[in-house]
C-alpha positions as CSV (number, residue, x, y, z in Angstrom):
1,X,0.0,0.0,0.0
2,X,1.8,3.4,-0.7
3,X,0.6,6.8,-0.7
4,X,-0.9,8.6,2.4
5,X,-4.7,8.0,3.7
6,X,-6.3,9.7,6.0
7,X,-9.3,7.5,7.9
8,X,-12.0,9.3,8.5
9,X,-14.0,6.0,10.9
10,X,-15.2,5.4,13.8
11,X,-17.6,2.5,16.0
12,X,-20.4,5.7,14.7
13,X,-20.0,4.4,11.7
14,X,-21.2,1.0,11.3
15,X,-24.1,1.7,13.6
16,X,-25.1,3.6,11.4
17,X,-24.2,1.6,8.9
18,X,-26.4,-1.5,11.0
19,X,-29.5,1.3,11.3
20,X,-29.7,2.1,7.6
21,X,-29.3,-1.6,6.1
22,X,-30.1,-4.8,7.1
23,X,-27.1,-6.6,8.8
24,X,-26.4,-10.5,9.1
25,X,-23.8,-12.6,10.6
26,X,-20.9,-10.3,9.4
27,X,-21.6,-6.6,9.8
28,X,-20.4,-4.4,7.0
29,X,-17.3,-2.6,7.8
30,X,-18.1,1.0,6.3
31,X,-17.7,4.9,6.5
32,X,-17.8,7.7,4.5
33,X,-14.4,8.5,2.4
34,X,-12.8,5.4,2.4
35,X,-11.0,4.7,-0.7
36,X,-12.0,1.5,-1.7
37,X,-15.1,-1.1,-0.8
38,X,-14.8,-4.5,-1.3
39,X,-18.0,-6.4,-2.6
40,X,-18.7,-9.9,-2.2
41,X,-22.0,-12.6,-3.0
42,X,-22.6,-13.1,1.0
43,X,-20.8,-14.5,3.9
44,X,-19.9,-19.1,3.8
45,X,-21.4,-20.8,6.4
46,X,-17.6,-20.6,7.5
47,X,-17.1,-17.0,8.1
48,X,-20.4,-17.0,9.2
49,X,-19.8,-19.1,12.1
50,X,-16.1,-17.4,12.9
51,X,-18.3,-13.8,12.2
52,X,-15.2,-13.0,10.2
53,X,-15.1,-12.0,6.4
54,X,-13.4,-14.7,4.2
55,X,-12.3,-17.2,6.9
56,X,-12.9,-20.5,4.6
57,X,-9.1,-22.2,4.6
58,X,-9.6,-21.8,0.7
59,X,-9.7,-18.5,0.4
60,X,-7.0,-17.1,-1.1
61,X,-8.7,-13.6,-0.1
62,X,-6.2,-12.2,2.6
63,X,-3.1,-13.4,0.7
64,X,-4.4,-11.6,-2.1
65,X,-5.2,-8.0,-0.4
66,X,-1.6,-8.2,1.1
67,X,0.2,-9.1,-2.3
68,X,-1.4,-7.0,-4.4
69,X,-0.2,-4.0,-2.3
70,X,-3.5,-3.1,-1.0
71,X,-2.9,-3.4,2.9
72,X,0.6,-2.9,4.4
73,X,0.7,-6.8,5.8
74,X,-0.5,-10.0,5.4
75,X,-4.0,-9.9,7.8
76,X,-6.3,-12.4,9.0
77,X,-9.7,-13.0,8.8
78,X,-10.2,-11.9,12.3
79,X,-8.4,-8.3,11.7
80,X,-11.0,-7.5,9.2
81,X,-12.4,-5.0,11.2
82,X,-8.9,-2.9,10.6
83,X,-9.7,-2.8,6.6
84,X,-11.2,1.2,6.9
85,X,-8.6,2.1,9.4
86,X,-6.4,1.0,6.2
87,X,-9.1,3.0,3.5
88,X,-11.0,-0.2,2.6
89,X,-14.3,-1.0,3.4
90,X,-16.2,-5.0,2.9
91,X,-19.9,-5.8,2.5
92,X,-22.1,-8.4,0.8
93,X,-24.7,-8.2,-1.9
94,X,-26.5,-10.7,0.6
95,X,-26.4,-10.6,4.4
96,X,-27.6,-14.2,4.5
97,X,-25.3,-16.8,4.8
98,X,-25.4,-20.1,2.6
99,X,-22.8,-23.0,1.6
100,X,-22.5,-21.0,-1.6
101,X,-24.0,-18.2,-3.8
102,X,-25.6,-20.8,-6.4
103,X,-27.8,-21.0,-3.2
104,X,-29.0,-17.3,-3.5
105,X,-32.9,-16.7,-4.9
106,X,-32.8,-13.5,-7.9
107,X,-35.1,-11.7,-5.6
108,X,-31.9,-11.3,-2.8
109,X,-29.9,-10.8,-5.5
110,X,-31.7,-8.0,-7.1
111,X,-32.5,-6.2,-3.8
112,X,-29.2,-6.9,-1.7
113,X,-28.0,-4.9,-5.5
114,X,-29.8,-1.5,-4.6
115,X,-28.4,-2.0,-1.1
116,X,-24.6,-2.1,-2.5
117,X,-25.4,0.9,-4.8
118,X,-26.9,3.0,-2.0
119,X,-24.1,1.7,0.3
120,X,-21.6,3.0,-2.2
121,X,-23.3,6.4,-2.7
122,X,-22.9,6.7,0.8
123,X,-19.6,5.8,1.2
124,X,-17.6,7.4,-2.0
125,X,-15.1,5.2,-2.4
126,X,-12.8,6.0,-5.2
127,X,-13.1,2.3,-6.5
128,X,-15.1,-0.8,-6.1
129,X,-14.0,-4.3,-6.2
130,X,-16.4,-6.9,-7.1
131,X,-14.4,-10.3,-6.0
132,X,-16.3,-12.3,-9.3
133,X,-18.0,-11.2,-11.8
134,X,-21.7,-12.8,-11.2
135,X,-21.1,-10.4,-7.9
136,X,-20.4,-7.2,-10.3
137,X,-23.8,-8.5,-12.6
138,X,-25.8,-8.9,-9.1
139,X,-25.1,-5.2,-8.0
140,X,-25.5,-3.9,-12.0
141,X,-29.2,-5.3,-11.9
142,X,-31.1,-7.2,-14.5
143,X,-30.1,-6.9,-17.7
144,X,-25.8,-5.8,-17.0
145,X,-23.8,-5.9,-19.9
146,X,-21.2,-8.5,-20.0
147,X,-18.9,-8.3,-17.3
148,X,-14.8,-8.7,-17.6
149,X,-12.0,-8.9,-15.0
150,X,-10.5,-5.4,-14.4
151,X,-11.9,-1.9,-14.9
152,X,-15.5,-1.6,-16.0
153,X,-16.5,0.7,-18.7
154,X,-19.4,2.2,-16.7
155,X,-19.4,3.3,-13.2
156,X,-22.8,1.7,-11.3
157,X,-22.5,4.6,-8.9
158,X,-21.4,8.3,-10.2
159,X,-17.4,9.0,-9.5
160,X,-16.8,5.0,-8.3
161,X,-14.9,3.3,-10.4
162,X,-16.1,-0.4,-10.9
163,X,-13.4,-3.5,-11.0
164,X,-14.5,-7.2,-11.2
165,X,-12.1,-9.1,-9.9
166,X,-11.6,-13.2,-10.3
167,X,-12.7,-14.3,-6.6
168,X,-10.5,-15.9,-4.2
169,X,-12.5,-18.4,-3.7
170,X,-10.4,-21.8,-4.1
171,X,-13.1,-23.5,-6.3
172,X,-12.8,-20.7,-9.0
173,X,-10.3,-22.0,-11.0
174,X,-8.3,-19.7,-12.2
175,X,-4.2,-19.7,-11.1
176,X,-3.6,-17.5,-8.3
177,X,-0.8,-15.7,-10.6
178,X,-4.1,-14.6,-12.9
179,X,-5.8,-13.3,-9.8
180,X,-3.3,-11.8,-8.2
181,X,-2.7,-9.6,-11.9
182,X,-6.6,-8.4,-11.8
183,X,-5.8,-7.6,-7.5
184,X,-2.5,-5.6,-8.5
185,X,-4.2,-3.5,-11.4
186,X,-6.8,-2.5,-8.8
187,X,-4.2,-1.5,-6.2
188,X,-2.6,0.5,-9.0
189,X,-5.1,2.4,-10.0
190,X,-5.7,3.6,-6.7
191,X,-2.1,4.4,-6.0
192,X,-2.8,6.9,-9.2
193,X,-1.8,4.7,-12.2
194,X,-4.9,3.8,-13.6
């Protein structure tokens, strides 16, 4: 992570965060100004139980944050409440938790979407990163164009730019050297390249 950020967070902040949206087993860690918010589909039945973001052993989700340059160090799942004290913020499309997001009805899908776009309205984040993109297609609403890993043509919210990103979910697929490439071009284009 280079280049200076000031947070502007506080415990106010998710409670307000909890009074305006519906919350779940992992509350969303949020506040006005960070610089980036993560988006995922909706907390594992893992992380649910832990009540920590991205705490299945699979998850290549920390490793990634930390390569790509995005946090200072390597954190675990149970430091995820540090993210906007670093400029990031994390939230779900859906608050529910399920064994995976094929197990999500269109219905959540489609409202937990207008939640992330009033969430990141509220919050101003210079970027958004989508970790997949069926996440990015949920939050676009029925009938998004075609999705593709990196910077989106179209901003879902004014002045927030849009990445999809491959997820870190182990069962993905896709060599951790690929992911890691879409994580880096994210944190360079908030460290002003991009």
């Amino acid at each position: 992570m280079r280049g200076a950020w000031t947070p502007r967070v506080g415990a106010a902040h998710n409670n307000a965060v909890a009074a305006r949206w519906p919350t779940g087993p992992l509350p969303d860690h949020l506040a006005p100004g960070l610089r980036l918010v993560i988006v995922g589909f909706n907390p594992g039945t893992r992380s649910a139980a832990l009540g920590h973001y991205y705490a299945h052993p699979g998850s290549v989700f920390w490793r990634l944050l930390a390569e790509a340059g995005l946090v200072p160090r390597a954190l675990t799942p149970a430091e995820d409440a540090l993210l906007p004290g670093l400029g990031i913020g994390i939230t779900d499309v859906v608050k529910r938790s399920t064994p995976g997001a094929g197990d999500l009805r269109p219905a959540e899908l489609r409202a937990g979407g207008a939640v992330v776009r009033e969430k990141l309205a509220w919050v101003g984040p210079r970027a958004a990163g989508y970790t997949g993109k069926g996440v990015y297609r949920a939050v676009a609403g029925t009938g998004a164009a075609e999705a593709h890993y990196g910077r989106q043509r179209e901003s879902l919210v004014p002045d927030v730019a849009d990445f999809v990103l491959p997820s870190p979910s182990g069962r993905s697929g896709l060599p951790y050297a690929e992911k890691l490439r879409w994580w880096r071009d994210l944190a360079a284009f908030l460290d002003g390249g991009g």
